[in-house]
N, C-alpha and C positions, 0 to 999 in steps of 0.2 A: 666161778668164772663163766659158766655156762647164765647163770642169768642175768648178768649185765649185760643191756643194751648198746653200750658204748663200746665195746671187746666185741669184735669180729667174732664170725663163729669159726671160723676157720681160721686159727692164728698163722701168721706167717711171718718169720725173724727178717729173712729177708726185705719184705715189704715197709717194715718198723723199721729197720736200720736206713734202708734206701729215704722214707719221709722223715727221719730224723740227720738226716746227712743236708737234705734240701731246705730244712725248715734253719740249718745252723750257716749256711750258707747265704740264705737271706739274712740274717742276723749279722753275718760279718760284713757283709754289701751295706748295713743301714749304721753298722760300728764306723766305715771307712767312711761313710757321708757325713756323719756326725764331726769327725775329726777334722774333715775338712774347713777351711775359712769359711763364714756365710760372706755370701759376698753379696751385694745389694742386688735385689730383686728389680731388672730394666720395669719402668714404666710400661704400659700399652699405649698404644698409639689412641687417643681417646677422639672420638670423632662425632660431633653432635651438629648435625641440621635443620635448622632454623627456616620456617618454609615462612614466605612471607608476604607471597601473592596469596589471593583466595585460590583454591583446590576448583573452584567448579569455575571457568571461563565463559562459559557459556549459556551465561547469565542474561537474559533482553533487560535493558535497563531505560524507563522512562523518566521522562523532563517534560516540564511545563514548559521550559523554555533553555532559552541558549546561556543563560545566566547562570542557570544549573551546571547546564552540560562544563561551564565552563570553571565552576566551581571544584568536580573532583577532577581528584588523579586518577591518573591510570594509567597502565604500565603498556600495554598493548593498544591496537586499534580498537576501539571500543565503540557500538552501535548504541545511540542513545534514542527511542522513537516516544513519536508526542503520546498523548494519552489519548487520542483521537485516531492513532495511526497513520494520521495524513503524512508526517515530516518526519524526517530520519535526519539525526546530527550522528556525523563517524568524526570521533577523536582521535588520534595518532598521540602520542609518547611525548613531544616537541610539543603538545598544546595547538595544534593549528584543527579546525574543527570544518569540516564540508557539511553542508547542508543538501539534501536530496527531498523533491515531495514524490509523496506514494500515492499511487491512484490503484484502485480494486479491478482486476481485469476479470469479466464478469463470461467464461464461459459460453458461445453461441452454437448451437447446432445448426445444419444446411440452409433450416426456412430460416432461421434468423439471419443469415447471411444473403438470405437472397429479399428477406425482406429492405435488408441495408442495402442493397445494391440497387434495387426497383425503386425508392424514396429518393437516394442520390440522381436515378436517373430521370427520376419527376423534378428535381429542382433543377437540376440541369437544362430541361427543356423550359423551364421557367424562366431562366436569366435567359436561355436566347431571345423568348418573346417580350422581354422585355426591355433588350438591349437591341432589338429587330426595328429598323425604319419599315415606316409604314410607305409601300413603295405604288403609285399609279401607274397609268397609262400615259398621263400628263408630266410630264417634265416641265416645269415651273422657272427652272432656268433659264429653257432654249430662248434665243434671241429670235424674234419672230421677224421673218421679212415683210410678209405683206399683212397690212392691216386691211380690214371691210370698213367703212363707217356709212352712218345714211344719212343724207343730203334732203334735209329736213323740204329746202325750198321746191327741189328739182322731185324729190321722192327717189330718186337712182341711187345706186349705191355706189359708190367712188372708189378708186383703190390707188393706194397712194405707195408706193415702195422706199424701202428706207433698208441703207445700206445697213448688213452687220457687221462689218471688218471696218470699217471707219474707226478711228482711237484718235483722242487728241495726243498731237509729240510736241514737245516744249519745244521752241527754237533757242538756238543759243542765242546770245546779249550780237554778235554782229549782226546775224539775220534780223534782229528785231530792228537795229537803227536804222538799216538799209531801205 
């Protein structure tokens, strides 16, 4: 008794009766399942998702053209840009498609803003000068009252006055029969 591995070295009746009271216990617990009805084991609720957009959205997607663009689906607003970068087509879901162009906004530090400021303000003084009448001393308009002419025969100079408020006025048709 002493050299079996399996036998406690310190027997105890107590301890053997107590695991044999438990082990008979579970025995009658799996006798009462037994007897009972099986009765149909309920389904699980089985539940399987099916993903069926693409995983990555955020996708840049190019087109040569609107033809393209107009060819897929797509589920979301979708950003479609030329291969050039110039032009951006955004699709929506309904199929209606906006077109936007891209222009590259190029960065200026201080001198490059003052150098666009100083060019603006050379062309600017440029259309004045050349949208500026060129202005005398002579007034070309003014109605002149007295003429000089020279009096080839006498050699004197003549001066002849000639009114400037004079205007011809139409008469009306009675004045005129009168």
């Amino acid at each position: 008794m002493y050299g079996n591995p399996y036998m406690p070295q310190s027997f105890n009746r107590q301890e053997a009766v107590d695991r044999i009271n438990a082990q008979m216990n579970e025995l009658e617990k799996m006798k009462q399942q037994m007897q009972q009805p099986i009765q149909p084991q309920q389904p699980t609720n089985l539940t399987q998702n099916f993903q069926l957009t693409p995983t990555n959205n955020n996708v840049i997607r190019y087109a040569g053209s609107i033809d393209e663009v107009n060819r897929d689906m797509v589920i979301g607003d979708t950003p479609y840009f030329s291969k050039d970068m110039s032009v951006v087509w955004i699709k929506n879901t309904k199929g209606e498609i906006k077109t936007y162009e891209l222009n590259e906004i190029i960065p200026k530090d201080d001198k490059d803003l003052q150098i666009e400021f100083l060019q603006s303000q050379i062309e600017e003084l440029k259309g004045m000068i050349k949208n500026e009448r060129i202005d005398t001393n002579v007034n070309t308009k003014q109605d002149e009252t007295v003429t000089t002419t020279n009096d080839d025969t006498i050699g004197a100079a003549a001066k002849k006055n000639k009114s400037s408020s004079v205007s011809k006025v139409p008469r009306s048709k009675e004045e005129q029969q009168s």
